[in-house]
C-alpha positions in Angstrom: 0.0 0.0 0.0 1.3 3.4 -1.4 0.9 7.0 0.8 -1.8 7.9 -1.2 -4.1 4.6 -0.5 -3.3 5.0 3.1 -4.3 8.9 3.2 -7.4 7.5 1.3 -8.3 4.6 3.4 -7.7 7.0 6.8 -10.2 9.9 5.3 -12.6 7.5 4.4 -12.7 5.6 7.6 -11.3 2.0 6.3 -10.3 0.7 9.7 -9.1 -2.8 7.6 -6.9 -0.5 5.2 -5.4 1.3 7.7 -4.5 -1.3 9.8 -2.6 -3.3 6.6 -1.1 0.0 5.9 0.3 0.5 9.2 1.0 -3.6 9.1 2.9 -2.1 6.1 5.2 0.6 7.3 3.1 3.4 6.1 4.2 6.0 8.1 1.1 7.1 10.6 2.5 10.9 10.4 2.5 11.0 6.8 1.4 14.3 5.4 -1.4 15.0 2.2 -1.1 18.6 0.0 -2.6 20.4 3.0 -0.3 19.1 5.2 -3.1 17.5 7.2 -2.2 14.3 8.5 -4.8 11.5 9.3 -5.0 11.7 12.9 -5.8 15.4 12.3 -9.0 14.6 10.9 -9.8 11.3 13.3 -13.0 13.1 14.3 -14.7 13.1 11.9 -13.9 9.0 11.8 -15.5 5.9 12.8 -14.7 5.1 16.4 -12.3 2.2 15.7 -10.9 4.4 12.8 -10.3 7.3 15.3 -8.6 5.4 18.3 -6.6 3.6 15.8 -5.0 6.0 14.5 -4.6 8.6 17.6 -3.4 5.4 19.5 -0.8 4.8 16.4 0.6 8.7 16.7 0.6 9.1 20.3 3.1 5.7 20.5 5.1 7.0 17.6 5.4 10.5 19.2 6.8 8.9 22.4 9.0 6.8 21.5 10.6 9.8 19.4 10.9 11.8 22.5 12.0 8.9 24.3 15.1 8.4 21.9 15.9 11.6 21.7 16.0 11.8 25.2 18.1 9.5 26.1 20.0 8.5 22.9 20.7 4.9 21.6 23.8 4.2 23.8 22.9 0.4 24.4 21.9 -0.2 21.1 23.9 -3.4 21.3 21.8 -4.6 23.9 19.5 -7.8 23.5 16.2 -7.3 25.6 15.5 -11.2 26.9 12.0 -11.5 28.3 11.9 -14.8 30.0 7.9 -15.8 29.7 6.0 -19.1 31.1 4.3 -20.4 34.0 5.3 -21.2 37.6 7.9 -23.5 38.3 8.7 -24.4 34.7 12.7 -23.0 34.9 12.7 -20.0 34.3 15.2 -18.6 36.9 17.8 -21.6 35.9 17.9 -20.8 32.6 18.4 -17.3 33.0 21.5 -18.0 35.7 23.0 -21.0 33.0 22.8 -18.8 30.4 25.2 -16.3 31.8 27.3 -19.0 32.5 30.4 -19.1 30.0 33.9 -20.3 29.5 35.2 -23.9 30.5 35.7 -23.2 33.8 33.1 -21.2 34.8 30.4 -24.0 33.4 32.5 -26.7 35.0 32.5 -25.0 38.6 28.7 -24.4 38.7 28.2 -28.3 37.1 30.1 -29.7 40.1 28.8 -27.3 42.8 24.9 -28.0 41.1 25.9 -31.7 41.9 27.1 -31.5 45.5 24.8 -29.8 47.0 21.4 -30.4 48.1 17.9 -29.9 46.4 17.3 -26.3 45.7 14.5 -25.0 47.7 11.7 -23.4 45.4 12.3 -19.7 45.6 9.8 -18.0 43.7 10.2 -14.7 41.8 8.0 -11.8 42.6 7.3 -9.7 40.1 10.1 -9.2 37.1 13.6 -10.1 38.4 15.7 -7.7 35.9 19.8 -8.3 35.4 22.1 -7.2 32.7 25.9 -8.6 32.1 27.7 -9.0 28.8 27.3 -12.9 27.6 30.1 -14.4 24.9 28.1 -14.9 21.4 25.2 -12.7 22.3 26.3 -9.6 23.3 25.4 -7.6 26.4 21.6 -9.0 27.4 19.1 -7.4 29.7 17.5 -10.7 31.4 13.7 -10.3 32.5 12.4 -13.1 34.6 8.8 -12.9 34.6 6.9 -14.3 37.1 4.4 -17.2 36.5 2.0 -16.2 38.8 -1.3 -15.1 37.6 -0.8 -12.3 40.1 2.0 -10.6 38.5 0.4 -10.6 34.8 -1.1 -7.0 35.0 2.2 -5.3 35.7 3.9 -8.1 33.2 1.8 -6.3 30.7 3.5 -3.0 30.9 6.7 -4.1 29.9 5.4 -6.7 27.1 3.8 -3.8 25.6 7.4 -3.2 23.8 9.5 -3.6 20.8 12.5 -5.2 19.3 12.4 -8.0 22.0 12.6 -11.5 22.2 10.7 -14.0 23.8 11.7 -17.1 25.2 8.7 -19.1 26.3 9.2 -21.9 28.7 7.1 -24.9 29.4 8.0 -28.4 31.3 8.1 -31.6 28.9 7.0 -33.6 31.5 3.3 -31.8 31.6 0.7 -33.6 29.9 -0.2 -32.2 26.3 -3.3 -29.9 27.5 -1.7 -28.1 29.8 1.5 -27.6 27.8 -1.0 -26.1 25.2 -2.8 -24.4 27.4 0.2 -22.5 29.3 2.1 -21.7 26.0 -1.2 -20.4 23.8 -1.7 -18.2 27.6 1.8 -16.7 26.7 1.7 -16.3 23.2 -1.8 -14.9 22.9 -0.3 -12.4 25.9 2.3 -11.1 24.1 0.3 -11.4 20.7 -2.2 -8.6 22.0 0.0 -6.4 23.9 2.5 -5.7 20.3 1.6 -2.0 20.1 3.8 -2.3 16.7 2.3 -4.5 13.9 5.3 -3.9 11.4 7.1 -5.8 13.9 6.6 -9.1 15.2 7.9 -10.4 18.0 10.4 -13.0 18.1 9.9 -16.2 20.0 11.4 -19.0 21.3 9.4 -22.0 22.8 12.0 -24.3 25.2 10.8 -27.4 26.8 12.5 -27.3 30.3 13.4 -30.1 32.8 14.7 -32.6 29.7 16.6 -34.8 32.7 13.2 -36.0 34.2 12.4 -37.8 30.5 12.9 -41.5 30.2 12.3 -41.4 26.4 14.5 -38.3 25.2 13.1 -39.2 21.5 9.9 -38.9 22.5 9.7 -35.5 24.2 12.0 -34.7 21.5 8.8 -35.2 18.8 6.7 -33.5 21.4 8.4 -30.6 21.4 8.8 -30.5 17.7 5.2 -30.6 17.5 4.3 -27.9 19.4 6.5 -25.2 17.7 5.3 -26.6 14.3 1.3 -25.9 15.6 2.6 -22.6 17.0 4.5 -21.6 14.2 1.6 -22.3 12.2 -1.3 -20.8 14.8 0.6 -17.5 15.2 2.7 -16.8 11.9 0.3 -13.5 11.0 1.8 -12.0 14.6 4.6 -13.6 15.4 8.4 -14.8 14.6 8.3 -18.4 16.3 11.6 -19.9 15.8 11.6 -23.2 13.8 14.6 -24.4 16.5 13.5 -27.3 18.8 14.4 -27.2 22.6 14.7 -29.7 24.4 17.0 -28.6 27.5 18.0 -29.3 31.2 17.6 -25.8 32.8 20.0 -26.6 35.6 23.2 -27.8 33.3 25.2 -24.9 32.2 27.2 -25.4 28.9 25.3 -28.1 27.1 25.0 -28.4 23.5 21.5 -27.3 23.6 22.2 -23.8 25.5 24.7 -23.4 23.0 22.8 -23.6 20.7 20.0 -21.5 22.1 22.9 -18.7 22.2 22.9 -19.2 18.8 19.4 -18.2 18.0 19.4 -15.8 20.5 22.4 -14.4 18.3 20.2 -14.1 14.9 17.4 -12.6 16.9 19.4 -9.4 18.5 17.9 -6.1 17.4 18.8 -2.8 18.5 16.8 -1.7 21.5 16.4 0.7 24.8 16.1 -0.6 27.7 14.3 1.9 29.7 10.5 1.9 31.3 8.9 5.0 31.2 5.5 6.9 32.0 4.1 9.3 29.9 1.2 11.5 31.8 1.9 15.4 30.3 3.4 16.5 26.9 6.2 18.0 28.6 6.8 15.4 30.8 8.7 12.3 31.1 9.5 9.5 34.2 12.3 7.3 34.1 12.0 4.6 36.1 14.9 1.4 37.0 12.9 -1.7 36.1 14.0 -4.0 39.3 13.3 -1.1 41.8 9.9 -1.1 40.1 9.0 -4.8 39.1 10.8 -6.4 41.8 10.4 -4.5 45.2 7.2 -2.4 44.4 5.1 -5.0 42.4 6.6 -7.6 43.9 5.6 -7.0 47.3 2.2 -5.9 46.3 0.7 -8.4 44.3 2.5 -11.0 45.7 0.4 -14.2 46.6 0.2 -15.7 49.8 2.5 -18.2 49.6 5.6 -16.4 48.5 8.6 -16.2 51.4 9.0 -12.4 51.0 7.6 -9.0 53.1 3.9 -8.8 51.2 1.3 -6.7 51.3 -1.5 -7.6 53.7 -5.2 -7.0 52.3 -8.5 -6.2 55.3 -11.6 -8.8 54.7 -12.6 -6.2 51.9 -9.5 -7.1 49.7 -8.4 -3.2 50.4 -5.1 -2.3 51.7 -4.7 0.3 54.3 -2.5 3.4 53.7 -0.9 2.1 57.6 0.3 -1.2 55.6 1.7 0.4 52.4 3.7 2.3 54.9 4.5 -0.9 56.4 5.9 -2.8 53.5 7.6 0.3 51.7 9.0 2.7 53.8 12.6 1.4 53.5 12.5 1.5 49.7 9.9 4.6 48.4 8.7 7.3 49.7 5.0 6.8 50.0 3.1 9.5 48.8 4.9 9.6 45.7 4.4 5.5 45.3 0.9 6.1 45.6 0.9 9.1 42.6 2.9 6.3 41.3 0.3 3.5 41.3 -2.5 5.7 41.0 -1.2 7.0 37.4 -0.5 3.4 36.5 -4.1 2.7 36.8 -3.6 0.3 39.7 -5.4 1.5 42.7 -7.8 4.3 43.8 -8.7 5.8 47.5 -11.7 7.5 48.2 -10.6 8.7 51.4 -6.8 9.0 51.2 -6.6 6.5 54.1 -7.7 3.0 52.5 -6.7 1.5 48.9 -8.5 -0.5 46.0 -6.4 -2.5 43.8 -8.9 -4.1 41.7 -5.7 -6.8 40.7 -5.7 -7.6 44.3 -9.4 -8.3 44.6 -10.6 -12.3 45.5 -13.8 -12.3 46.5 -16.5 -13.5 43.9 -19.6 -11.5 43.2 -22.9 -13.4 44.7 -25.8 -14.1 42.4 -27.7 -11.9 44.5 -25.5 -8.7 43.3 -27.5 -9.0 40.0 -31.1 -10.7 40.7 -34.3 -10.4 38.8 -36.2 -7.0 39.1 -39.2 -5.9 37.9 -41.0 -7.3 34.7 -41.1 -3.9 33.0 -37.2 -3.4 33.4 -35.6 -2.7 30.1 -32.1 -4.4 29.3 -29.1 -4.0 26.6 -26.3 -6.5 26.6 -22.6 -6.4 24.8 -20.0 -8.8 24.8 -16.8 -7.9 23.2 -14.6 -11.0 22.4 -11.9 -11.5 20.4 -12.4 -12.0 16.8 -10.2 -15.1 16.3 -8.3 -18.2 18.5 -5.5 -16.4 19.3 -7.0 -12.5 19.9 -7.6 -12.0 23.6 -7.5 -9.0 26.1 -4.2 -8.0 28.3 -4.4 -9.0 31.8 -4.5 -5.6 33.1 -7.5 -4.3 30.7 -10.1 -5.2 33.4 -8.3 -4.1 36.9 -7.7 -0.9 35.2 -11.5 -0.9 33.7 -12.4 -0.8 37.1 -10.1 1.6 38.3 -11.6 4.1 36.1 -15.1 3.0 37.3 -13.8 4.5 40.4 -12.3 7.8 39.3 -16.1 8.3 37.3 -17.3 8.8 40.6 -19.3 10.9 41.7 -18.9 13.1 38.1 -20.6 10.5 35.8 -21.3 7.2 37.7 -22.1 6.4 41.6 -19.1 4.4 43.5 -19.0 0.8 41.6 -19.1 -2.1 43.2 -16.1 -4.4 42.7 -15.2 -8.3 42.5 -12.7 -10.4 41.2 -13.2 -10.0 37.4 -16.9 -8.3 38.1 -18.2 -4.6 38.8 -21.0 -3.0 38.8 -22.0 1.0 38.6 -24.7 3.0 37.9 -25.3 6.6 36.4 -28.4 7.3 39.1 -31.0 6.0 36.0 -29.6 2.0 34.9 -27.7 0.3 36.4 -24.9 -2.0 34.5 -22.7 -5.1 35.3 -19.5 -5.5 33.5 -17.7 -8.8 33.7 -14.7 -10.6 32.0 -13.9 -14.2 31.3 -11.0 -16.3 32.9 -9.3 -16.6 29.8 -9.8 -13.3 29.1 -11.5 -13.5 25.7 -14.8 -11.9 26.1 -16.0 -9.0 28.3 -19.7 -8.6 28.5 -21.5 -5.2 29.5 -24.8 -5.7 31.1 -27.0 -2.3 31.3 -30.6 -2.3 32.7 -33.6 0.3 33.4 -35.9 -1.1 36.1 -38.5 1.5 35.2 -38.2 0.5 31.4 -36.5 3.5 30.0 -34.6 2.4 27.3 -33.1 5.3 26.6 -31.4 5.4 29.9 -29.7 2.6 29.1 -28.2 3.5 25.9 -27.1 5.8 27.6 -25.0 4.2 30.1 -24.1 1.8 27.5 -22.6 4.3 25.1 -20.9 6.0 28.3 -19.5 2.0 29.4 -18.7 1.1 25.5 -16.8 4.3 24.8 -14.6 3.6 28.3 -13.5 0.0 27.3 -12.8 0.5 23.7 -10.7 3.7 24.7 -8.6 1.3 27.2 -8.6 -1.8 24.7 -6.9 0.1 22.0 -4.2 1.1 25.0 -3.7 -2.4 26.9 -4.4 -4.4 23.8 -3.0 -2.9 20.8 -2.4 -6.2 18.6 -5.8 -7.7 19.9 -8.3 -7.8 17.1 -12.2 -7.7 18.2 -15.7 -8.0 17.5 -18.8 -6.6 18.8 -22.0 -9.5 19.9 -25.4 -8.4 21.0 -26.4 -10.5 23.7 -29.9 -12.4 24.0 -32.5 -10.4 25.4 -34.3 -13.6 26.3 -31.3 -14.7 28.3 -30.2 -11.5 30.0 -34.3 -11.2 31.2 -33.9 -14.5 32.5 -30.8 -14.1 33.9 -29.0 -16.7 32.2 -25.9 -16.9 33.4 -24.2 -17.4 30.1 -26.7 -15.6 27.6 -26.3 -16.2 23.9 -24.2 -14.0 21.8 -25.7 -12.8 18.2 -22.7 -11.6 15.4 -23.7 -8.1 14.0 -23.5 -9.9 11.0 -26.0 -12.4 11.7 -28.1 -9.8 12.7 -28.3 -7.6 10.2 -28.8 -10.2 7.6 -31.8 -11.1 9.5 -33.1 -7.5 9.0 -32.4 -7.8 5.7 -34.3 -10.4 5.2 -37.2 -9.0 7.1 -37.1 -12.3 9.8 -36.4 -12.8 13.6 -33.3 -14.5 14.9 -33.8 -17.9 16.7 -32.2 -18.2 19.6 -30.0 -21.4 18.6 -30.2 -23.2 21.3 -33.8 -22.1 22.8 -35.8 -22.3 19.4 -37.1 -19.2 19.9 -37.1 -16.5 18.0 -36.5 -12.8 19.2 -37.3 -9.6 17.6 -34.4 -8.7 15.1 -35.0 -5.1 15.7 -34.5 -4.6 19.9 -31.2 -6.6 19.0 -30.6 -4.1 16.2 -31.1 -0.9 18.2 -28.5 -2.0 20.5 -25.6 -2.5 17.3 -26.7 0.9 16.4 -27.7 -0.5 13.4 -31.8 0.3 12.8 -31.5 1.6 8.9 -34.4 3.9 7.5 -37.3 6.2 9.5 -37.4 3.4 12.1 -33.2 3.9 13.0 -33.4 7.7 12.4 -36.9 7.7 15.1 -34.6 5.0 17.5 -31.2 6.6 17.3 -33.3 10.1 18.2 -35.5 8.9 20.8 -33.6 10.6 23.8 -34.5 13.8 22.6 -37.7 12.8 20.8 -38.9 12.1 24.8 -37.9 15.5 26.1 -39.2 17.3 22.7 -42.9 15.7 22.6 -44.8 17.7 25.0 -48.1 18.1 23.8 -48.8 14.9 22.2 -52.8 14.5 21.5 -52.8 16.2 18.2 -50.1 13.6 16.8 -52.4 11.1 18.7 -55.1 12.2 16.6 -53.3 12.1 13.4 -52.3 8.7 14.4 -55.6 7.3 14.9 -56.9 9.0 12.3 -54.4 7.1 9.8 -54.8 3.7 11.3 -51.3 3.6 12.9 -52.1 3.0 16.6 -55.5 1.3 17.7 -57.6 2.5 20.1 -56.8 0.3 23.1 -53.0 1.8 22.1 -54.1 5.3 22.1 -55.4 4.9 25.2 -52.4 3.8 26.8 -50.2 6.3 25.8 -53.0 8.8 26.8 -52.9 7.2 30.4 -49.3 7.6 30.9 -48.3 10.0 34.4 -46.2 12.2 32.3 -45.4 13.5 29.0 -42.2 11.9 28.7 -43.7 8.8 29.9 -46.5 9.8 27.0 -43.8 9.8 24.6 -41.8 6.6 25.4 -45.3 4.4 25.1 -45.4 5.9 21.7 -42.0 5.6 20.7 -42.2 1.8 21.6 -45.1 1.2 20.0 -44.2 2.9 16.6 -40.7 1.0 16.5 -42.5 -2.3 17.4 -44.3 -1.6 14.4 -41.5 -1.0 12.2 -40.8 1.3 9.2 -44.1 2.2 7.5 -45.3 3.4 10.6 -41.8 5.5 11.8 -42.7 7.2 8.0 -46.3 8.0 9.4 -45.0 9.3 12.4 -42.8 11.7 11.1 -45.0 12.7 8.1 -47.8 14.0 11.1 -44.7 15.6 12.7 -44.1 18.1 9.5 -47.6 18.9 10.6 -48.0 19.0 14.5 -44.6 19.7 15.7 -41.9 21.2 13.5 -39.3 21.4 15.3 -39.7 17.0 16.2 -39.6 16.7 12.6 -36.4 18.4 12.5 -34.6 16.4 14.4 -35.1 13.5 12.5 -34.9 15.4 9.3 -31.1 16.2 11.0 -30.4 12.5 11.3 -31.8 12.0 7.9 -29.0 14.8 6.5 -26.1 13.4 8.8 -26.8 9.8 7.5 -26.8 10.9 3.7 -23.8 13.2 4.6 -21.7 10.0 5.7 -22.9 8.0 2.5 -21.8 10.6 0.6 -18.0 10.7 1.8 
């Protein structure tokens, strides 16, 4: 793709082109005659368009001022993240491999020998080291650790470039869980690549190759699972066709040698440097172990690990008393908590007690989200990853709800927080966000108990807007789709309510039919599914998508009742029930249903008696009409 196809695909709102372009190396910054750039105009855009491309020129800008601030001087440095679960060998491999010359490898053999069994020492958080290593060059070592606690600060630092991956898993796990630790990994690091012209590099190694009896065997195994890899993940990432096979606690074996090797081919030019961008003007530099190691490490730590943690009340909060506790030798605390707070990883209310939504255990109870009345009025949105290996970072949702939290009390009421649940409310629906444990869907749950379904389109709009904004930030490479959820199911409160594609649905408006529900055989009405997608086409989309100010504009509504009735669009027993309503808005939303129940034709009727009874009604739709034409037109 040229610079002209990408200007083109940018003005034009091509989210598809402009992502190939950038996949490319189109230049995000490139310039047309006016010297208007395509981020300049990213408001007149489609959402995904937009945050697309600001997200693209805000990462370009800082890394420019990043290298200009600090120069390139370690541009012979290769970055090693060391990836994988819990006890799979991490730590060894990253002391063997620093482990050269004859006698150095034959000192640590016989001392590895000799002594006892290694206690398990755990890492907490990122343990970070950097020392110049024969036939590689001078490598920055990150040990991550395996915990799931760690994975939302992990997420910070895989958000990089130029690095390579070595991803570790024991050959002595059974196939499944060797699957489903390394696709954790790989899908990890595949969402958080803020830079699709350049994939990471990766290198899956099969750890603790002394415990095999059959070395052929684990041999094929291993050779098997970087083919499927290779093969899963080659639109996103460099896996290395090199089979590893290796003892993690034998320094100078063939194998490690030959990992060097690989590691050699794979060195890029890179900065080793962790930084936090919160002003134009401004910019924090930070020393990765200070920061991975004894901040992160002692907060999220989990119960079990033998170091100086963090202790959370019966609320999962921590108390500013504690934070003292734990970090007063190494930070001073009000700064760690500007610190955390601009991270996204805890808020305070009162100044004296903490939320760090990574922290929270405690499950929501059924009864957080329990049937209401029959008239209540709901919306549901999952967002889920478009294919296998698209899911969300690990720190998308924690940091969701931390902004929840700062909302308060501007825009929403104080949420309500659980492990991987939270729900809020804008004082007129209430909504209940909540993400899987693999971290592939997110659903958004919005309600009206007085059946005011513009309230919660509101909220929705207000909840949709906030997630997409931070899934373009913590999940850059992930690609997803939006699903409408089943308004059976989420009435019923199904606790796994069926998701329809915005392609199936608008096909079945097409076609002028209900969706079935596939596994309920029932059908539901195509157009309360297409409100929701934003999607109603015609009168009837231009009457739904205005309906908030439709209900505030129709004041004196018996003339257009009249007309109405007069025309055969509402029945009596109808008219009658709008004319019963308490107040004119509530006057205005029994029409408004009743008119979009009955689809197009009757929308048309509606706003033909508007031209007649109320202008400046009309108008507004007549606006919508002119703003829909308007985009067809560009």
């Amino acid at each position: 793709m040229d610079r002209r196809d990408f200007l083109q695909a940018a003005k034009y709102g091509d989210v598809e082109k402009v992502r190939r372009g950038l996949e490319a190396g189109v230049d995000v910054n490139t310039e047309d005659e006016n010297n208007t750039r395509p981020v300049d105009d990213a408001w007149g855009l489609g959402k995904d368009t937009r945050l697309l491309l600001e997200t693209e020129t805000r990462k370009q800008a800082e890394y420019s001022e990043l290298v200009s601030s600090v120069g390139s001087e370690e541009g012979t440095t290769v970055k090693l993240f060391l990836c994988g679960d819990g006890q799979v060998g991490k730590t060894s491999l990253r002391k063997i491999l620093k482990k050269t010359g004859v006698i150095v490898v034959a000192f640590w053999n016989i001392k590895r020998r000799v002594r006892r069994q290694d206690v398990f020492n755990p890492t907490p958080g990122v343990h970070v080291s950097s020392k110049p290593v024969r036939g590689i060059g001078r490598l920055s070592l990150h040990d991550f650790a395996g915990q799931a606690q760690f994975y939302v600060t992990h997420a910070m630092l895989l958000r990089t470039t130029n690095a390579i991956f070595p991803v570790v898993y024991k050959i002595t796990d059974g196939e499944e869980v060797q699957k489903r630790q390394v696709h954790g990994w790989l899908s990890f690091i595949h969402c958080s690549n803020a830079d699709p012209t350049n994939k990471p590099r990766i290198v899956l190694i099969a750890s603790h190759a002394d415990k095999l009896q059959d070395q052929e065997a684990g041999m094929r195994r291993a050779k098997a699972l970087v083919e499927h890899y290779r093969k899963l993940f080659e639109e996103s990432l460099i896996v290395s066709l090199e089979v590893f096979l290796i003892n993690c606690l034998e320094a100078g074996s063939r194998e490690i040698q030959r990992l060097r090797e690989v590691l050699r081919t794979f060195r890029n030019d890179m900065l080793k440097i962790i930084y936090l961008r919160r002003e134009a003007d401004s910019l924090v530099v930070l020393d990765p172990q200070w920061l991975f190691t004894s901040v992160f490490g002692s907060l999220l730590a989990p119960d079990n690990f033998p170091i100086d943690k963090v202790e959370r009340t019966a609320d999962d909060y921590v108390t500013l008393e504690e934070l003292t506790r734990v970090f007063n030798a190494v930070a001073d605390i009000p700064l760690l908590i500007k610190l955390l707070q601009d991270f996204q990883l805890c808020h305070t209310y009162d100044d004296r007690t903490f939320i760090i939504p990574s922290l929270l255990q405690q499950e929501m109870e059924e009864a957080a989200w329990s049937p209401v009345s029959s008239k209540a009025v709901y919306f549901g949105l999952q967002i889920q990853g478009r294919t296998e290996i698209d899911s969300f970072s690990c720190d998308l949702f924690p940091r969701l709800q931390t902004l929840l939290m700062q909302a308060h009390p501007d825009k929403l009421s104080r949420p309500l927080l659980w492990k991987n649940s939270a729900k809020c409310t804008d004082g007129k629906a209430e909504a209940l966000l909540q993400i899987t444990q693999d971290k592939r869907q997110l659903n958004i749950f919005v309600r009206s108990t007085k059946g005011i379904r513009e309230h919660c389109a509101s909220l929705m709009d207000l909840l949709n807007d906030m997630t997409y904004r931070l899934l373009h930030e913590t999940s850059p490479g992930a690609r997803s789709r939006d699903m409408v959820l089943s308004d059976l199911d989420l009435r019923e409160h199904r606790p796994q309510p069926h998701a329809y594609s915005r392609e199936e649905v608008e096909a079945a408006a097409e076609e002028g039919r209900d969706v079935i529900h596939p596994k309920r055989n029932i059908p539901e009405d195509v157009k309360d599914l297409l409100i929701q997608l934003s999607s109603l086409k015609g009168m009837l989309g231009r009457v739904a998508r205005k309906r908030p100010e439709l209900v505030e504009t129709l004041r004196h509504i018996n003339p257009i009742l009249d007309h109405l009735r007069a025309d055969d669009v509402i029945n009596l027993d109808e008219n009658d029930r709008i004319r019963a309503a308490r107040t004119p808005q509530d006057a205005a939303r029994e029409l408004l249903d009743i008119l979009e129940a009955k689809g197009e034709r009757a929308c048309v009727k509606f706003h033909s008696v508007l031209k007649t009874c109320d202008k400046f009604a009309a108008s507004l739709i007549v606006e919508e009409e002119m703003s829909e034409e308007g985009a067809t037109a560009s």
